[in-house]
N, C-alpha and C positions, 0 to 999 in steps of 0.2 A: 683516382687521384688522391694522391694524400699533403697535408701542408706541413712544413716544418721551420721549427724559429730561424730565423738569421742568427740567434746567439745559443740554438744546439738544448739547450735545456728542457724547456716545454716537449712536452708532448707531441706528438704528431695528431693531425686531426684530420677528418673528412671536412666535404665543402660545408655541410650544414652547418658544423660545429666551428669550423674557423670561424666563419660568415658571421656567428653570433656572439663568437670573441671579443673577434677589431683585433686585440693588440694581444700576444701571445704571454702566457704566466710569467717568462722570464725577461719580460721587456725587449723581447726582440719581434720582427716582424713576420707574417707568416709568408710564404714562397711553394709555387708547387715543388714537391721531390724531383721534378723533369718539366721540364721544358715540353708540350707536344708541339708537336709539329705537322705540317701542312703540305704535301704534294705541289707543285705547279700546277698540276689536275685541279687540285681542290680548290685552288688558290682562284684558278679560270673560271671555275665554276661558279662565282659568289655572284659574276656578270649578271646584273637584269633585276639581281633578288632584292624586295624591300629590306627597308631596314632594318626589319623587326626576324625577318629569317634571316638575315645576318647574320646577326647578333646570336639568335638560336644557334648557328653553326659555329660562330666562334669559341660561345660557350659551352658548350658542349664536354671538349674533354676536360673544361676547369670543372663543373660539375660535377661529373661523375654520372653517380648513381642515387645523388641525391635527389634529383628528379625526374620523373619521366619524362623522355621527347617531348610528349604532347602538353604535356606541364610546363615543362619551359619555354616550350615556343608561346604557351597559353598569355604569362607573363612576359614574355618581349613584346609581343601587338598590345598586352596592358598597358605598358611602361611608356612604346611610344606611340600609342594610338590618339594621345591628345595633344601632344606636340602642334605646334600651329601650321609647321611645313610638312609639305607629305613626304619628304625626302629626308625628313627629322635633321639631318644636317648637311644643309645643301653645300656644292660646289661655288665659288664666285670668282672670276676669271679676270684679272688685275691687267694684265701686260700679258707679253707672247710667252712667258713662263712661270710666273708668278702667280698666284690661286689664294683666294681665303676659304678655310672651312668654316662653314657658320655652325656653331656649335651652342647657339644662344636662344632656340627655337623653343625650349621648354619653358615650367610657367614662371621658372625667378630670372629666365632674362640670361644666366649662364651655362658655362658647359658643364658644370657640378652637377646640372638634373639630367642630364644624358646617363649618371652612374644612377643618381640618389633615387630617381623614380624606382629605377630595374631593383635596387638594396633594398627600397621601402615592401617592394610585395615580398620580396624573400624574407625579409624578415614577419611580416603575415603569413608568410604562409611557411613557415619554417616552427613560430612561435603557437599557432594553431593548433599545432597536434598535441601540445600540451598544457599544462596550468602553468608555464613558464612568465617571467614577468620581468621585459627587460630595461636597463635603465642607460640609456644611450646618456654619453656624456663627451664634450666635443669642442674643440676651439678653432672660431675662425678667423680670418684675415680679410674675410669680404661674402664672399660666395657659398661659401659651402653651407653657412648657419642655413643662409634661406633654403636653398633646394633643401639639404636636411630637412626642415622644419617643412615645407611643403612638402615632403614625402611619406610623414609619418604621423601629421598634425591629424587627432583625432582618431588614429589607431587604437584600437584594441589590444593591452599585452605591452604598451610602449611608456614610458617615461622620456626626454631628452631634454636635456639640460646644455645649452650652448652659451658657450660664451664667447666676448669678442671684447679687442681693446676699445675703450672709452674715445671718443672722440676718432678717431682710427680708422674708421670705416666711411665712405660714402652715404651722405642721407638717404637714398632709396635702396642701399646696400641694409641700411641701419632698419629701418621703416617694413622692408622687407621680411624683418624677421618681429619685431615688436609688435606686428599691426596682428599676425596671428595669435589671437585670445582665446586658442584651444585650451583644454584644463590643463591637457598633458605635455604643455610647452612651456617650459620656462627658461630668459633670455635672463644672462649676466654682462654687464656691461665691467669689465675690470679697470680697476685703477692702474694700469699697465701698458706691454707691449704684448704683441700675440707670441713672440715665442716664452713671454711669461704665461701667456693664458695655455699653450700649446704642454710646457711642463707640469703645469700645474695636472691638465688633465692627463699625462701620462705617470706624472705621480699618484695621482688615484688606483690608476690602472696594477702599480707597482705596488700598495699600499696592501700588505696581507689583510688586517683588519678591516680596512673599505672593501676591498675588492670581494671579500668574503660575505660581508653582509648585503651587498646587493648585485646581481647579474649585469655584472655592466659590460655595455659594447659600444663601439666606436662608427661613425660614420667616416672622420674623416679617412684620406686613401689609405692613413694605416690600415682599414680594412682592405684585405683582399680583394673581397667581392663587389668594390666598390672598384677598386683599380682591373681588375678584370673585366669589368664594363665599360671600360674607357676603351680598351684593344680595337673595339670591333671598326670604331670609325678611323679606326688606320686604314682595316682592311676595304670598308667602304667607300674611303676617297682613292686609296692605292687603286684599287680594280677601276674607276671608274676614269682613272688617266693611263692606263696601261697596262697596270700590272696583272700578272705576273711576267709579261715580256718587256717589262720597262720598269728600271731605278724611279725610285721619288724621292724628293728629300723635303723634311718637315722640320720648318723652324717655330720652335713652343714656349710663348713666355712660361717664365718658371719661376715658381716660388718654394714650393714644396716637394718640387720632383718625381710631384704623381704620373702626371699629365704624358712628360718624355718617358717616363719610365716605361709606360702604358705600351709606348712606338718600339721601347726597346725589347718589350718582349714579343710585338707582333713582329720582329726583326731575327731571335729566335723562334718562332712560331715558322718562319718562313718568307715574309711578307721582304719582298724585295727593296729596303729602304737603302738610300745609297747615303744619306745622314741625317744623324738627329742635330739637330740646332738648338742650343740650351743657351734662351734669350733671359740677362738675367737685366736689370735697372740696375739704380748703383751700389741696393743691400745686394753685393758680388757675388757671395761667399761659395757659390756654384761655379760660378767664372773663374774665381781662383785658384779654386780645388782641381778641374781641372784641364785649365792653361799652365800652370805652375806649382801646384802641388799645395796648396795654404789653406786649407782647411777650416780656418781660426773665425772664433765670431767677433764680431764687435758690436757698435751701436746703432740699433737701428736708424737709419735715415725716411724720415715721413716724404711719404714720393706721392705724385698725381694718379698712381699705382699699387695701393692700398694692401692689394692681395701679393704682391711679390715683396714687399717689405716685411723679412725676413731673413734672420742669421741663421736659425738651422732647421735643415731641409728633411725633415724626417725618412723619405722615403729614398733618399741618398744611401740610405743603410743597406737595401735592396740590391740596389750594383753593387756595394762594397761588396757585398756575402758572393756576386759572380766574381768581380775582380781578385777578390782573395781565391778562387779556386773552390767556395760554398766551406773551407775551413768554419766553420760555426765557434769552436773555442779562440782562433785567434781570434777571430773579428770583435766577440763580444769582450776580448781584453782588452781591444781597438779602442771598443765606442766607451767601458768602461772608464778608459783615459781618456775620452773626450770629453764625458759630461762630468767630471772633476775638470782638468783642467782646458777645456773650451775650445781646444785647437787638436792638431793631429795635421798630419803630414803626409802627403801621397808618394811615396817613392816613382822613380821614373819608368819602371817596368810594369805599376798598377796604370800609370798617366798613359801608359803607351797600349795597354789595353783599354782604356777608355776610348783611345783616341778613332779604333778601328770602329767606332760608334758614334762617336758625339765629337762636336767641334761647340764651343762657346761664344759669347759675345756679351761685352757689358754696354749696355744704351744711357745713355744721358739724356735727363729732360729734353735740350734741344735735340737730339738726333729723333726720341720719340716724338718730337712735335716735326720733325721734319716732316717723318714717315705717314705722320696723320694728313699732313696737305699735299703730301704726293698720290695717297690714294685718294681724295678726293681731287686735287685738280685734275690726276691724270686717269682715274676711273672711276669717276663719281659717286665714290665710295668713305661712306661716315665709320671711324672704325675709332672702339675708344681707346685709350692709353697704353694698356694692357696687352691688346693687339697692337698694335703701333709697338709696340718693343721688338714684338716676334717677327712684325715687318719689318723692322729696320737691323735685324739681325739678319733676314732670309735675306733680302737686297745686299748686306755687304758679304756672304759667304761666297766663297770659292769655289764655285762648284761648276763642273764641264754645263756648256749650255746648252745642252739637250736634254738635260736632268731637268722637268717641272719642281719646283719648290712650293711646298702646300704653310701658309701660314696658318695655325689653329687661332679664331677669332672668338677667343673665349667669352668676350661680354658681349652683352648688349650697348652700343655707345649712349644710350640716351640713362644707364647707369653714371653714366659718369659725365652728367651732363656740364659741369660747369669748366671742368678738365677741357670737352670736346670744343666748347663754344669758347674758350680761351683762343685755343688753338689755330680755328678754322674760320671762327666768327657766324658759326650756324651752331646751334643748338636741334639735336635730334629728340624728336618728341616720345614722353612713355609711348606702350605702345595703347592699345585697345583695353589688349587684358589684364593690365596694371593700372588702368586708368580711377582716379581717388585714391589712389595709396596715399599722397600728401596729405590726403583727410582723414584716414582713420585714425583713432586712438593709439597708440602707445603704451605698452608696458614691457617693463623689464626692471630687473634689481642692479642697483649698482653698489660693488664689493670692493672691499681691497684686494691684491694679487697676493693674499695668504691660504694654504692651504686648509688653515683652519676656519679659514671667511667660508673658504666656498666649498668642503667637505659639510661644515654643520649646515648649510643652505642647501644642501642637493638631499640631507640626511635628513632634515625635517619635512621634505616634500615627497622624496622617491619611497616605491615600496618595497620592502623588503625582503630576500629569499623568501622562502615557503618555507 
């Protein structure tokens, strides 16, 4: 298997070598060459198996030959051997079609550790075989700092440097990542919004001078191998309602466009989805793009929803590179005019190939508060904001009703405890394993959203090439 940019220039790389990328030399993102694909055979076959040989199967042809069989299955029972559920991300059954995926069973509470566990050993064990020294660097919107940072806190061979907008985040979102006082973590709180913190860190990436003097690589789903790891629990909730003799269709709060993208390519892979559902709050700019072609950013709006406030959607780039036919030079003249001038336009013939995959939805405070007291009074189920969008998008899609719809329950609700307890008038308690977090200490730097702030602050702490 080899990767190649969405904007054609870069290099083409093996697994190991994207993997420790993130983001490709000419700011495009990396993609396998082909699509593999899955038999109905293969597809039956996943029936019965843990999560962790799963996953081993799924990954497999993204892989290669960068690790042997027995290596990588070694690292799937690693990744989700500590997971609190033995089912790593169980099934929860709402109404006579309606299903949550809990995907919130690892140790920061989100679905970000379902990847970041699996990226954290690949990159140990990727970086081990030589005196490489990498300097992960990364912007979040809620979730990803933490799993990140619990994936790699105290690694050997690891620098990461994460940042997140000031005030922006949920306090056990915030605390989550501050309380860890490993040497090789360092938290930036920006005087900003995340897609200032999110350019900032892909201005690094694109910076000859930075990007040269230190090895740096990305966590968030701009990594491949991070979005790769997301696939598997397509395939393990699809098999476990039917598939491969049965449609599913998965409605995915979305922020960043990892997450669906994840469904759309277990969708090429094979996996019988009958739609993706791309639940966005009211930063749209997903829903726009494509219900009606509008592409365009504006200003972010602060939601109950932290992690999907958001104008642009990085991993968006990803279907453009299949919509446009994997053209690599038009596309990168595409995105060149978008981050000059902030907008771009989907013609009707791209919208109409989105369409044969994804349907939209934009949620409002009240629809997501709806959604929250439907699942609890009518299945006595706490589900935080986050999820509440993807359910109250799954609930109004059109879809024949024999089709299950699987909503992805990306958080923990007791993250988002004063959102839930608005809501519902209950309050869901941390759980066991987070328990003192509101007591630990704190640290992190707070910067201005200059590149100069937070280039000499990552330059005075990281180390540098060999």
């Amino acid at each position: 298997m080899r990767y190649i940019s969405t904007r054609g220039e870069a290099p083409a790389l093996g697994f190991e070598a994207a993997t420790l990328a993130g983001l490709a030399s000419d700011g495009g993102l990396y993609v396998p060459d082909a699509w593999p694909t899955l038999s109905p055979a293969d597809i039956a076959a996943l029936a019965g198996l843990s999560y962790a040989e799963t996953a081993a199967r799924i990954l497999t042809p993204f892989v290669g030959d960068a690790l042997a069989q027995a290596d990588l299955r070694a690292l799937c029972e690693a990744a989700y051997g500590s997971f609190s559920h033995d089912a790593v991300t169980p099934l929860v059954q709402l109404d006579q079609r309606h299903w949550l995926l809990e995907l919130f069973h690892g140790p920061t509470l989100a679905f970000k550790d379902v990847a970041l566990q699996m990226l954290g050993l690949l990159f140990e064990r990727f970086l081990s075989k030589g005196d490489q020294h990498l300097t992960i660097v990364g912007a979040t919107s809620g979730d990803t700092g933490s799993a990140a940072i619990a994936a790699v806190a105290d690694r050997a061979h690891i620098d990461i440097f994460m940042l997140h907008p000031l005030g922006r985040v949920s306090e056990v979102q915030r605390r989550q990542m501050t309380t860890v006082l490993s040497p090789n973590v360092h938290n930036i709180a920006i005087e900003g919004d995340f897609d200032e913190a999110q350019a900032l860190v892909k201005r690094m990436f694109g910076d000859r001078d930075f990007s040269q003097r230190f090895q740096l690589s990305a966590v968030n789903s701009i990594n491949w191998a991070r979005l790769a790891a997301q696939i598997v629990y397509y395939f393990y909730a699809a098999v476990r309602l039917g598939a491969p003799a049965r449609d599913i269709a998965f409605a995915v709060p979305t922020g960043n466009f990892g997450d669906v993208f994840a469904g759309y390519v277990a969708k090429r892979m094979g996996l019988p989805v009958a739609r993706l559902i791309v639940a966005t709050n009211v930063n749209d700019i997903l829903h726009r793009a494509l219900s009606a072609g509008d592409y365009s950013t504006g200003t972010v709006t602060p939601t109950h929803t932290p992690s999907m406030d958001i104008q642009v959607s990085s991993n968006f780039e990803r279907l453009l590179f299949d919509l446009h036919g994997r053209d690599a030079t038009g596309l990168a003249a595409e995105m060149r005019g978008f981050e000059s001038d902030r907008r771009m336009t989907l013609p009707p013939q791209l919208r109409d190939r989105a369409a044969a995959d994804f349907s939209s939805a934009r949620v409002d405070h009240d629809a997501m508060v709806g959604a929250m007291r439907w699942a609890h009074a009518r299945a006595g189920q706490i589900i935080d904001p986050h999820t509440a969008i993807g359910l109250a998008a799954a609930r109004a899609a059109d879809l024949p009703a024999d089709v299950p719809v699987v909503t992805l329950a990306t958080a923990h609700p007791a993250k988002f405890g004063d959102a839930v307890e608005a809501a519902i008038g209950v309050r869901a308690p941390l759980p066991d394993r987070i328990a003192g977090l509101m007591d630990k200490q704190e640290r992190y730097a707070t910067l201005p959203a200059t590149f100069e702030a937070i280039t000499g602050y990552v330059a005075a702490r990281a180390k540098p090439r060999a």
